[in-house]
C-alpha positions in Angstrom: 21.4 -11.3 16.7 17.8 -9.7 15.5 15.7 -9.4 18.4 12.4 -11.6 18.4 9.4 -10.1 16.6 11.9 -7.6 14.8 12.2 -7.3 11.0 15.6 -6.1 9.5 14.7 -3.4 6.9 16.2 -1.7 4.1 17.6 0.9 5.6 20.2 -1.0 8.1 16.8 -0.5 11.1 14.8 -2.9 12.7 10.7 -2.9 13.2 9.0 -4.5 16.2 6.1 -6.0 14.8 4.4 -6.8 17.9 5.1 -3.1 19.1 6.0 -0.8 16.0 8.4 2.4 17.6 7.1 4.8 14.9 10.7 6.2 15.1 11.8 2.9 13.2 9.4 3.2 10.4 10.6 5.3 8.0 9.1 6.9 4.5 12.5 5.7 2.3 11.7 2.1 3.8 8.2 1.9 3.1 8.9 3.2 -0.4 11.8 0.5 -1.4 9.4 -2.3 0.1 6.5 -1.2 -1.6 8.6 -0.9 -4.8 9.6 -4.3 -4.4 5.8 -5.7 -3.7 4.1 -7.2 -6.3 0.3 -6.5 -6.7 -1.9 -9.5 -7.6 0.7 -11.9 -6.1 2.9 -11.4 -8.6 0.0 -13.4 -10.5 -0.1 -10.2 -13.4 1.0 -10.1 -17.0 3.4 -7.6 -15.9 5.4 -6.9 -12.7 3.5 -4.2 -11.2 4.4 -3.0 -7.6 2.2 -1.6 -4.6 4.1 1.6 -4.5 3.0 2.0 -8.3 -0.6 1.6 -7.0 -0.6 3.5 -4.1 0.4 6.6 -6.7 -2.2 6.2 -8.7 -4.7 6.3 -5.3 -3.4 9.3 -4.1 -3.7 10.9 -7.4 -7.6 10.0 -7.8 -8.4 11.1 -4.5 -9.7 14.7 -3.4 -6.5 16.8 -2.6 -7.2 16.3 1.1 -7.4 12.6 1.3 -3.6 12.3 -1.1 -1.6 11.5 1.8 -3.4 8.8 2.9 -3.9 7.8 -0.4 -0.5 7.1 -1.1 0.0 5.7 2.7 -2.9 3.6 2.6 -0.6 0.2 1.8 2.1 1.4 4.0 1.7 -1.2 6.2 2.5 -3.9 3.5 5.7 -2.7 3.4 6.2 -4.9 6.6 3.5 -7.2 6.1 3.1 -8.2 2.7 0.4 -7.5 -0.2 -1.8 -10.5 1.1 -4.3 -11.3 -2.3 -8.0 -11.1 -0.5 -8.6 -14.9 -1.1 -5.2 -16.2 0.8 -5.8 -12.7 3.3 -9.4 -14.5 3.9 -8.5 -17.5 5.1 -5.3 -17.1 7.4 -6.2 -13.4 8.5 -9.7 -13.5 9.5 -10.7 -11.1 13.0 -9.0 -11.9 15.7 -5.8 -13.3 13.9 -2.1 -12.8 14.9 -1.8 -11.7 10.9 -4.8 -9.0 11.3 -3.2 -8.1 14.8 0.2 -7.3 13.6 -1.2 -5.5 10.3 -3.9 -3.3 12.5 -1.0 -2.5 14.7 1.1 -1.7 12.4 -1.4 0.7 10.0 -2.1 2.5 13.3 1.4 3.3 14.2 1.7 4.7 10.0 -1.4 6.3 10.4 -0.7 8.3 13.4 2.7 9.2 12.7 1.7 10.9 9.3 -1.4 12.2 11.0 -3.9 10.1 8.9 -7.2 9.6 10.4 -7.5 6.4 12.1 -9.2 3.8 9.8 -9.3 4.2 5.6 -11.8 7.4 4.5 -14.5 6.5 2.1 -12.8 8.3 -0.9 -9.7 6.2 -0.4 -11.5 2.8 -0.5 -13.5 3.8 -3.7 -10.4 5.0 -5.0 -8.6 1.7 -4.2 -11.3 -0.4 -5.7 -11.5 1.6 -8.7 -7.8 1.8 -9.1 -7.7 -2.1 -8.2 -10.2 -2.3 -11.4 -8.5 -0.5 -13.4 -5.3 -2.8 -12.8 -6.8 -5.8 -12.6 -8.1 -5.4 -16.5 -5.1 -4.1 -17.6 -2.3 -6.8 -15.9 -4.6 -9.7 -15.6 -6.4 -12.1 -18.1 -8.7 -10.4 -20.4 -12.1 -10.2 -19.2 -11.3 -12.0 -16.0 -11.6 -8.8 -13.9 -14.9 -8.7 -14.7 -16.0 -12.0 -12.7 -14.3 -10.1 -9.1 -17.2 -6.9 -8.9 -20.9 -7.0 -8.6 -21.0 -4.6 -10.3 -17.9 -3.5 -11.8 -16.7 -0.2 -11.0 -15.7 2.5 -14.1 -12.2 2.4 -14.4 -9.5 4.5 -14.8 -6.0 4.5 -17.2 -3.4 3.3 -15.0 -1.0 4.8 -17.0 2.9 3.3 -18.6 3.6 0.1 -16.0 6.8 1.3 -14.1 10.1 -0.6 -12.8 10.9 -1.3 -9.2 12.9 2.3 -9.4 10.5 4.6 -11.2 7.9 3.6 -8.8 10.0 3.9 -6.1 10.8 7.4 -6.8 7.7 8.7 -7.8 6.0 7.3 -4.4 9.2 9.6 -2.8 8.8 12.5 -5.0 4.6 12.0 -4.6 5.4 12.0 -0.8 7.6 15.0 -0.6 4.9 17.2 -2.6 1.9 15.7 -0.3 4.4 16.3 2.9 5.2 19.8 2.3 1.6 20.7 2.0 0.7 19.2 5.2 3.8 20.5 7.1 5.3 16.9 7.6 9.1 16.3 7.5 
């Protein structure tokens, strides 16, 4: 029987969600959840995955910030890809949700030595790159009505399946890792 608080993942292991073991969180989980993770809600033209988008960030980043880039959603891949209006109302401060994904995002972030809360060029990365998708996958012009003012954008490149994205966050991840000396 699963333990309470414990989600079975991919990889046969189990996460404690109220107290992540970073030993139990592993890269080849995060990158098949994230693979499977629909951005937008799944509301998009086209299927197009968190893992997918999480590339691209790491890839418009400054070389230093590319790790966290990429890692930036990891945490979704136990808590979900929330869409800021549904994320507003049942996550606010001080929710269970916001506890379990701050605790979460804090175990990722220190095992993979990221600093502690998202650098500025990874949240102007994320908002352009969430631009940039949001006026190719969703209804034309309607990406326009979510920024005051709307950042430039950026090609997100050919819309990848589950599997590509999966393997290029891995193969993205083993470049970034062997940089920085992680295994």
């Amino acid at each position: 029987m699963i333990p309470p608080h414990h989600m079975a993942t991919h990889s046969g292991g189990y996460v404690n969600l109220l107290d992540p073991d970073p030993d139990t969180i592993t890269l080849q989980d995060i990158a098949h959840a994230l693979s499977y993770e629909p951005r937008f809600g799944g509301h998009s033209r086209r299927f197009y995955c968190v893992a997918q988008h999480s590339v691209l960030v790491s890839r418009l980043v400054p070389k230093e910030y590319a790790l966290e880039g990429l890692l930036h959603d990891a945490h979704e891949a136990y808590c979900k890809d929330i869409p800021s209006p549904l994320k507003g109302i049942i996550a606010g401060h001080g929710s269970p949700y916001r506890s379990v994904e701050e605790t979460l995002d804090t175990v990722i972030r220190r095992k993979y030595g990221l600093p502690e809360s998202m650098s500025s060029p990874v949240a102007d990365a994320d908002r352009v790159t969430l631009a940039s998708e949001a006026k190719v996958l969703m209804k034309e012009g309607e990406w326009l009505k979510w920024f005051d003012p709307p950042p430039e954008t950026i090609d997100i490149g050919r819309i990848m399946s589950h599997r590509s994205a999966k393997a290029a966050f891995i193969r993205r991840f083993g470049q970034l890792a062997s940089k920085a000396g992680i295994s």
